[in-house]
N, C-alpha and C positions, 0 to 999 in steps of 0.2 A: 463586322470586325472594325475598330479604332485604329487607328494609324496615331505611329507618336514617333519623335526624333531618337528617344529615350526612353527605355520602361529603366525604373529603378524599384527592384523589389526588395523592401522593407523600411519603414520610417523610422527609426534609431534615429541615432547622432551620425552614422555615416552615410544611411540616405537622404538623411535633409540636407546635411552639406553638398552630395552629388548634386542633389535639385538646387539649390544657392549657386553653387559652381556653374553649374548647366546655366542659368539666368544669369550670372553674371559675366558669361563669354558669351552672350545675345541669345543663348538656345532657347524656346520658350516652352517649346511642344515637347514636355517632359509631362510621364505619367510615373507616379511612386506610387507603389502599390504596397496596402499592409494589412495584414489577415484580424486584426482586433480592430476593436475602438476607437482605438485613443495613438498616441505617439510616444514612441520609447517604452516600447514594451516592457524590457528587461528593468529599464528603472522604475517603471510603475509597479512592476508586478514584483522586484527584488529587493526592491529598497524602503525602508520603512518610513514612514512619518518624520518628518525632521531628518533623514539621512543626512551626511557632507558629500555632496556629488565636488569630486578635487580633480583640477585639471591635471595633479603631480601625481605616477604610480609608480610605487616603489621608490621613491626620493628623486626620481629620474622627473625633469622636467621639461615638457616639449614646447618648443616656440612654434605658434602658429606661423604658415605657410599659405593659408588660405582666407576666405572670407570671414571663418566662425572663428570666434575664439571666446572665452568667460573664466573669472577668478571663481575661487570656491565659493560656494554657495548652499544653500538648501535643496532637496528632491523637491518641495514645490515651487522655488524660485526656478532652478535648472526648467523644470517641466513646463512652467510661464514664459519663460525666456525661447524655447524655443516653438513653441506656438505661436509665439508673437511673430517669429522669424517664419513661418510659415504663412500667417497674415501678408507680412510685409513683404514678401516677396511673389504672394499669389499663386506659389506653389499648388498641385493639380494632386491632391492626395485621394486616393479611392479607398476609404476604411472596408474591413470585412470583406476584403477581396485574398484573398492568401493565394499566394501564386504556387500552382501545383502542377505544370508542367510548361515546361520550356520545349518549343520546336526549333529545330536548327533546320532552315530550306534555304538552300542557296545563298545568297545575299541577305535574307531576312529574318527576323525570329518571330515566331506566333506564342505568345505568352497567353496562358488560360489560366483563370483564378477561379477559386471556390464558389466567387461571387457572380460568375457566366459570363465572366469577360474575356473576352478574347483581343489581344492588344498587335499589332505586326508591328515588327521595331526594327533599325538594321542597329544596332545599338542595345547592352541587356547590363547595368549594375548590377551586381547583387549583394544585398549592403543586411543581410541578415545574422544576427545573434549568432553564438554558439550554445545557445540553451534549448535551443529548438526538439520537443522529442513526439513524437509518438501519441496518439489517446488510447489507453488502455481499455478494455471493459470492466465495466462495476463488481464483475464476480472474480477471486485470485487465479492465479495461474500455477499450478501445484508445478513444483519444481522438478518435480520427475517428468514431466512434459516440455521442459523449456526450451530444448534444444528441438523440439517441433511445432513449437508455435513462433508465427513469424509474424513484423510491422512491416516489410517492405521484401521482395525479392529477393532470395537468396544469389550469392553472384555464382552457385552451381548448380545447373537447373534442375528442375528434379523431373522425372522421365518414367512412366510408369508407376504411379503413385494416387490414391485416392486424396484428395484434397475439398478441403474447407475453404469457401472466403466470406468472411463477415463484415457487409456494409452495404450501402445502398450510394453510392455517388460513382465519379467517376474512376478513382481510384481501383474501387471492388468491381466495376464492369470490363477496365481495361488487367486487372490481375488475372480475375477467371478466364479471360478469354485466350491470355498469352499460357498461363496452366494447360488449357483445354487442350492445346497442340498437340502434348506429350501424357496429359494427364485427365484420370476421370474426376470432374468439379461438380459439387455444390457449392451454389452460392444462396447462402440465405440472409435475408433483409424483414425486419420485424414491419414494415408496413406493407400491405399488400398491391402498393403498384410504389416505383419509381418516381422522383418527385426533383434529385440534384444530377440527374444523368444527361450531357449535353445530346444532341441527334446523334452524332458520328460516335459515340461510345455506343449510344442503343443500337444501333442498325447493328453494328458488331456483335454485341453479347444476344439480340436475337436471330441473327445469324449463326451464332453458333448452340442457339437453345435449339432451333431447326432443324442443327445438323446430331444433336443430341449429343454434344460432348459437353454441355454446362446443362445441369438440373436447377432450375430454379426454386426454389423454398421461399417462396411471397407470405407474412405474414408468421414469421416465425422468430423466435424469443431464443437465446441460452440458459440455463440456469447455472452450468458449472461444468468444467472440462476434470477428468480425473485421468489416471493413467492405468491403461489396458498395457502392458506390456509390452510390446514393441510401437502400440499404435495413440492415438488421444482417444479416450471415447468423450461423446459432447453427450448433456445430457440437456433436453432440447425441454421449454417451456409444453406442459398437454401430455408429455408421458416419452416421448419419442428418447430412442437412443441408437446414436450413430459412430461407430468407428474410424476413424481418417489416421493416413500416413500423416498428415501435416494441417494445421489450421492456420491462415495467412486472416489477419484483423485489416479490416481496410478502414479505420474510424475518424480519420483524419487525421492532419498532423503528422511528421515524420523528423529527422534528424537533419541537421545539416550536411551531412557525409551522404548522407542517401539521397538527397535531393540532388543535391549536383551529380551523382554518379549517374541519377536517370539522365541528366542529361550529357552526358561524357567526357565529363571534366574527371582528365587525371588526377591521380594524389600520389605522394610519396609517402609510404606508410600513411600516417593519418592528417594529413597536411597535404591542400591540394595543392598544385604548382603553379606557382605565380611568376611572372616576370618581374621588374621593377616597376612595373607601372598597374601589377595586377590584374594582367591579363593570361588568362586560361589557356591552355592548348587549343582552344577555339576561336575562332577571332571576332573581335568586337564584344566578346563576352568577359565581363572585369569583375573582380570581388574586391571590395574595399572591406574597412572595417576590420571586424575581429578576425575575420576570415584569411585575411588578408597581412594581417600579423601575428605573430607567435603567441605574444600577449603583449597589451597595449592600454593606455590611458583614452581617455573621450578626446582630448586633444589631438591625441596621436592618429584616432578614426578620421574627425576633420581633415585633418592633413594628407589621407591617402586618399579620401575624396579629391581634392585640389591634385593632386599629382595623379590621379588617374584622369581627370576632367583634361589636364594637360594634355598627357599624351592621347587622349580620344582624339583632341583637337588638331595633333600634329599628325596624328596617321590615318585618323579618316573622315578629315574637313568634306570631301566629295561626300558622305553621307548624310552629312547634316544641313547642305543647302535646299 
């Protein structure tokens, strides 16, 4: 396991400035962590060729506060610009690591990414998008089923219930197994052994294959879910057809509302709660960025970096020497 002063999860415009921020008040041992390629996801992936990425949203114009600041410009000047700034600052970015669970122990947090990292931090940004959703399956989801098929936990558990989980990582071993307590599980995965499942998730889901509350289905396909009447029936690749109260997709990917909620951050209605300095009901745990305002300009993300990086500084300097 890595040890770091700082994990900050996601490389937008308000985790590079966390990471700027963090090096510019001497901190060095910053880890940013981001589930793709490249940096600036949402600007890569939303803004077309030639876009105007403008530091003004809505006519409203913010004065930097912090280290970053840039006039209007192009998506691939912005996109240059801050590579370069990741260059220059030697910045510690782990591409294709997508942070999928947050531990809260004590004093520390155990960040684990899709990429088998495990990071312990007394310190946790979270500087992610609000575009974040869910991977679907390739076959549709007939609308008469929707309301039992699920991307992440329902927050009423379900108790007595035949249940589906489709995926093969840690997601889908840690679902069926928290299912299994209350409910009979299949869990089916189209290759025939495990290949993104960290130890401590295996030992669990075959602990509970032993105990025969999770069925396992190694090697097994969808073709298409339809609706039985109260229940899903799946209709399975080879001929097979199975009945469930509920199908949970464990495919990767999930929401921003659902991520933080695994890990126990409040919301008020749909907005989780923040102080002024973008701190969670848990401590040392900060959301900068869009998260972190209602709605906001790139400027404006900057800038809650810088004022969160502040108040880290003033209330838990003991953590970062």
């Amino acid at each position: 396991m890595e040890q770091a002063k700082i994990v900050v999860i996601g490389a937008g415009p308000a985790g590079i400035a966390s990471g700027v921020e963090a090096k510019e008040a001497g901190i060095d041992d910053v880890i940013i962590l981001e589930k793709k390629g490249h940096l600036c996801d949402t600007i890569v992936s939303l803004y077309h060729e030639g876009k105007r990425v403008d530091p003004v949203y809505r006519k409203v114009k913010v004065e930097p506060i912090g280290k970053l600041s840039f006039d209007t410009e192009t998506r691939e000047e912005f996109l240059d610009r801050i590579k370069k700034v990741v260059d220059d600052y030697g910045l510690n970015v782990r591409f294709w690591n997508e942070a999928q669970k947050v531990e809260v122990k004590d004093d520390t947090f155990v960040v684990r990414t899709g990429g088998d990292l495990e990071v312990e931090t007394p310190v946790v940004i979270i500087a992610i998008g609000v575009f974040g959703k869910p991977v679907k399956p390739s076959y549709p989801i007939p609308k008469e089923v929707r309301d039992k098929v699920f991307f992440a936990l329902p927050k009423t558990p379900l108790k007595g219930k035949k249940a589906l989980v489709v995926g093969g990582g840690d997601t889908a071993a840690e679902t069926a197994c928290f299912l299994a307590k209350d409910n009979s599980v299949d869990l089916s995965y189209r290759r025939e052994k495990f290949f993104r499942i960290n130890q401590t998730n295996l030992c669990s889901l075959n602990g509970c294959c032993s105990e025969g509350t999770v069925n396992l289905m190694l090697g097994t396909d969808i073709d298409a879910l339809e609706d039985a009447a109260d229940m899903v029936r799946v209709r399975f690749k080879g001929g097979d057809v199975i009945e469930y109260d509920a199908v949970f997709y464990c495919l990767g990917g999930m929401t921003p509302k659902t991520f933080l909620e695994s890990i126990g951050v409040e919301f008020d209605g749909n907005r989780p709660k923040v102080d002024e300095c973008g701190e969670v009901n848990i401590r040392r745990l900060f959301l900068v960025g869009d998260l972190a305002l209602q709605k906001g300009s790139i400027m404006a993300a900057f800038n809650t970096a810088k004022k969160t990086m502040d108040c880290i500084l003033s209330r838990y300097e003991e953590f970062l020497k």
